[in-house]
C-alpha positions as CSV (number, residue, x, y, z in Angstrom):
1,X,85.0,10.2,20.2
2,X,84.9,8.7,16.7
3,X,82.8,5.8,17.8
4,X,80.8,8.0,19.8
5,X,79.7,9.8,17.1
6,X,79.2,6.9,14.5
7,X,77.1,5.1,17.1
8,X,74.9,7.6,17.1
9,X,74.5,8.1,13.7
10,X,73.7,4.6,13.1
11,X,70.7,5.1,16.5
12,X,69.3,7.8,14.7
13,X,69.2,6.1,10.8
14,X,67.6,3.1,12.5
15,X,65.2,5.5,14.4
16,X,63.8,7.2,11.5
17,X,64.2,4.2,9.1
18,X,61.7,2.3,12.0
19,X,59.3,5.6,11.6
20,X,59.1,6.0,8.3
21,X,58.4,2.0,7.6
22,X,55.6,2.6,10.0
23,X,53.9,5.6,8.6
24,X,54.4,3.6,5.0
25,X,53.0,0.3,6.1
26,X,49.7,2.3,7.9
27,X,49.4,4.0,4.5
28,X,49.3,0.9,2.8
29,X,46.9,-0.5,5.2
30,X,44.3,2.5,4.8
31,X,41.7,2.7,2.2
32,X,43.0,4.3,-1.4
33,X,39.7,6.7,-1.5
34,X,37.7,6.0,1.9
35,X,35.1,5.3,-0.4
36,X,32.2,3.0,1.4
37,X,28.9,3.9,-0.7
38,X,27.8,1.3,-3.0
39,X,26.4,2.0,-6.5
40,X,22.7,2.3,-7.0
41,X,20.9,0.2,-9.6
42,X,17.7,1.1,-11.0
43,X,15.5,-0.4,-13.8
44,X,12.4,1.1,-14.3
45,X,10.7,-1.3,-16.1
46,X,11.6,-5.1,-17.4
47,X,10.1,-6.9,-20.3
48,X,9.1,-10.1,-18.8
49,X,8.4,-12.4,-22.4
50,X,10.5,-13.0,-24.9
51,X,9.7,-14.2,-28.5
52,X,11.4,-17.8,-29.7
53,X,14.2,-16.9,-32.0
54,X,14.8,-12.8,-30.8
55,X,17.5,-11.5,-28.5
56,X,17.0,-10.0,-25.5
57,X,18.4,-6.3,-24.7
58,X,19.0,-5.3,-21.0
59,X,19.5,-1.9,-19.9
60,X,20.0,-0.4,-16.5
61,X,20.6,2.9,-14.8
62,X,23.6,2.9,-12.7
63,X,24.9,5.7,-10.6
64,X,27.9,6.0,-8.1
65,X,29.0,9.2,-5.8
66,X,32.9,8.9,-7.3
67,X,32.6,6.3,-10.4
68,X,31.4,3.1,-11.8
69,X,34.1,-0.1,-12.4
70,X,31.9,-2.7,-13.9
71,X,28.5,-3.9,-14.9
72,X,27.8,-7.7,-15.2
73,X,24.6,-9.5,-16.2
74,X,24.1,-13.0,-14.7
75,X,21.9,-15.2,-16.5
76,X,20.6,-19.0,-17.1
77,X,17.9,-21.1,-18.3
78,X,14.9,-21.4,-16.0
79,X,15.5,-24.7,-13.9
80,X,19.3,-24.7,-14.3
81,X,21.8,-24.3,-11.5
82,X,24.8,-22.4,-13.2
83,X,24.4,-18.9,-14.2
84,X,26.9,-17.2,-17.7
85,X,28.1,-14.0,-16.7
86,X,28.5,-11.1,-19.7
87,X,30.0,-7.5,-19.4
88,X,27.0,-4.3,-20.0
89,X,28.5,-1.6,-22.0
90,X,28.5,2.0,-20.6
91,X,26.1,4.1,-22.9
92,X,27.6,6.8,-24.0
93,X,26.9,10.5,-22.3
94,X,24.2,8.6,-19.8
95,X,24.7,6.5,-17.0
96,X,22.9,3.6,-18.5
97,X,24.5,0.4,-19.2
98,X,23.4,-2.2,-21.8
99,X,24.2,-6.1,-23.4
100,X,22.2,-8.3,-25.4
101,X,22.0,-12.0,-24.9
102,X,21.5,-13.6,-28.3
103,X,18.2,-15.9,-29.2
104,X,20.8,-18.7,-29.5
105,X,21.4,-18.3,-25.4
106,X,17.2,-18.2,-24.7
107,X,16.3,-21.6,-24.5
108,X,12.6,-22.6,-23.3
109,X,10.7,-22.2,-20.8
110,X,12.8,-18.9,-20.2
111,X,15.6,-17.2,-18.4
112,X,16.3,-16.0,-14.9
113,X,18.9,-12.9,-14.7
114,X,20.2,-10.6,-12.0
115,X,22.9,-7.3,-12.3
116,X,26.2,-6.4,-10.2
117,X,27.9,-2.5,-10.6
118,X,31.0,-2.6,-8.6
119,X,32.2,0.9,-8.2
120,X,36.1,2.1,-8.4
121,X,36.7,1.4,-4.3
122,X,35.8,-1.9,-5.3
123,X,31.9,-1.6,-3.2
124,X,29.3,-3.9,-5.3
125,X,25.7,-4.1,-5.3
126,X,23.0,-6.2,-7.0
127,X,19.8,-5.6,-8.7
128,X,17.9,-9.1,-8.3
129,X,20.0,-12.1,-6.5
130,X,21.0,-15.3,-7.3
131,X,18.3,-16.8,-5.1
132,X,15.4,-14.5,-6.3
133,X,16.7,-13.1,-10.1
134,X,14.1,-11.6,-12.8
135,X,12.5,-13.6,-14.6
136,X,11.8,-13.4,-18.4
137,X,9.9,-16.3,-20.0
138,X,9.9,-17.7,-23.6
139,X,6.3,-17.4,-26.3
140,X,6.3,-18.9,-29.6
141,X,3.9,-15.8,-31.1
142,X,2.4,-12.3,-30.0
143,X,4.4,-9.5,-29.2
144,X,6.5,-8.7,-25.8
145,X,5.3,-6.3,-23.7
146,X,6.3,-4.3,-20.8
147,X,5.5,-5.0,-16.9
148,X,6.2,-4.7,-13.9
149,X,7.5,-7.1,-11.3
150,X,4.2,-7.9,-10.1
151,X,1.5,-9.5,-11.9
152,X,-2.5,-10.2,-11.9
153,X,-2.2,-14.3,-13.1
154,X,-4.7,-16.4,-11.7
155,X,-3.1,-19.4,-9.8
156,X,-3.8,-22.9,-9.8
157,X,-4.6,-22.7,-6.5
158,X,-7.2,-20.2,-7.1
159,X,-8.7,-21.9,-9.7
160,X,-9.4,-24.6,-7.6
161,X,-10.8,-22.1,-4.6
162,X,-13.6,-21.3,-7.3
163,X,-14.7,-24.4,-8.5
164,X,-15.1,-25.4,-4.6
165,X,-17.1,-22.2,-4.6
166,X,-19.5,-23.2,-6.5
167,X,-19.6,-26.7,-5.4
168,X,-20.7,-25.3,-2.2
169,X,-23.3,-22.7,-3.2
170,X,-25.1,-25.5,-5.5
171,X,-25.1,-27.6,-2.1
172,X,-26.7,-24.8,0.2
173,X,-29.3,-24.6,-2.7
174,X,-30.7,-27.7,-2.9
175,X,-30.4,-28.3,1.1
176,X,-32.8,-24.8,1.1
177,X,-34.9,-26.8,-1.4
178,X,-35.3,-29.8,0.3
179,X,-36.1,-28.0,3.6
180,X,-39.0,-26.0,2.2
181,X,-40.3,-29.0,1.2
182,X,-41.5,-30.6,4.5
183,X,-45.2,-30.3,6.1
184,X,-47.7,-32.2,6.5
185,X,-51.5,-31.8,5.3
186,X,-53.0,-30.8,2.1
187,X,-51.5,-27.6,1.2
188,X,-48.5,-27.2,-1.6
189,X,-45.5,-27.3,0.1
190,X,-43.9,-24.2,-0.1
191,X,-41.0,-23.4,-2.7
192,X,-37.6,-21.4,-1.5
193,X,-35.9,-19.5,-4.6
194,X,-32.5,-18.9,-4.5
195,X,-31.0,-16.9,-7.5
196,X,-27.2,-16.6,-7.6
197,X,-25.4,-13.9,-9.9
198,X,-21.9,-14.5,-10.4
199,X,-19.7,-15.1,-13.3
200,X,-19.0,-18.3,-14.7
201,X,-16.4,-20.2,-12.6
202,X,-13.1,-20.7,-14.2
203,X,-12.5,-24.0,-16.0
């Protein structure tokens, strides 16, 4: 009767000691918050020059639906590979974060940079990437000033799709010229006038 009743003791300690090892090792396995939105980075404007000598601030607008972890700036020298990594401070009573990266780190022709918020779940996002990051680039006078990511520079390539321009339009002329030119007999030949208003090409 005695080891009747101790058996079944010891079934049901091992029953619920099995259950409640379960239930513990699912709860371990679940997600602390069931948080699965990512951050939001936003920078409404960049200055995209730097002057020799000057730091560099940084500031961008981060916002998460529970809370933000960390900020880090990435950054390196235009045409290196490696990229230094430095922590943005929380500003105080705004959701903007900020860091500076010190004239002695700006080296010419520029720098690249790019921006990861992880929030508290540990969900990260980035503001430029390590394949395409922002670019700032170095002067040596004038004053930095603010743009956006896009910009009105004329390329080499259209440079050269002007000078062909006019290459062309002084050829057509002087083809009209010479064909007005023909004819036989005593008359004048006739003249063909062909005026052209345009800007000058660029050099």
């Amino acid at each position: 009767m005695i080891k009747t009743i101790i058996r079944n003791s010891l079934i049901v300690i091992l029953s619920q000691t099995f259950v409640y090892t379960t239930v513990l090792s699912a709860g371990q396995l679940a997600l602390p918050s069931g948080d699965l939105i990512a951050p939001e980075i936003k920078q409404s404007k960049y200055i995209d020059t730097v002057k020799q000598g000057t730091d560099y601030n940084i500031t961008a607008t981060v916002t998460d639906n529970v809370g933000v972890k960390l900020v880090t700036l990435y950054y390196r020298t235009i045409g290196t590979e490696e990229y230094k990594r430095q922590t943005m401070d929380k500003i105080a009573n705004t959701d903007d974060y900020h860091t500076t990266i010190n004239s002695e780190s700006i080296k010419a022709p520029g720098f690249e940079y790019y921006v990861q918020a992880m929030d508290n779940a540990g969900n990260t996002v980035l503001y430029g990437y390590s394949f395409s990051p922002l670019s700032v680039k170095t002067v040596s006078d004038g004053t930095a000033v603010a743009t956006s990511s896009t910009s009105s520079t004329v390329t080499e390539a259209e440079k050269s799709s002007n000078k062909w321009l006019w290459i062309g339009l002084g050829v057509l002329a002087v083809g009209l010229v010479a064909a007005g030119g023909g004819g036989g007999g005593d008359s004048p030949p006739p003249t063909a006038t062909l005026n052209i208003n345009a800007s000058d090409p660029t050099q």
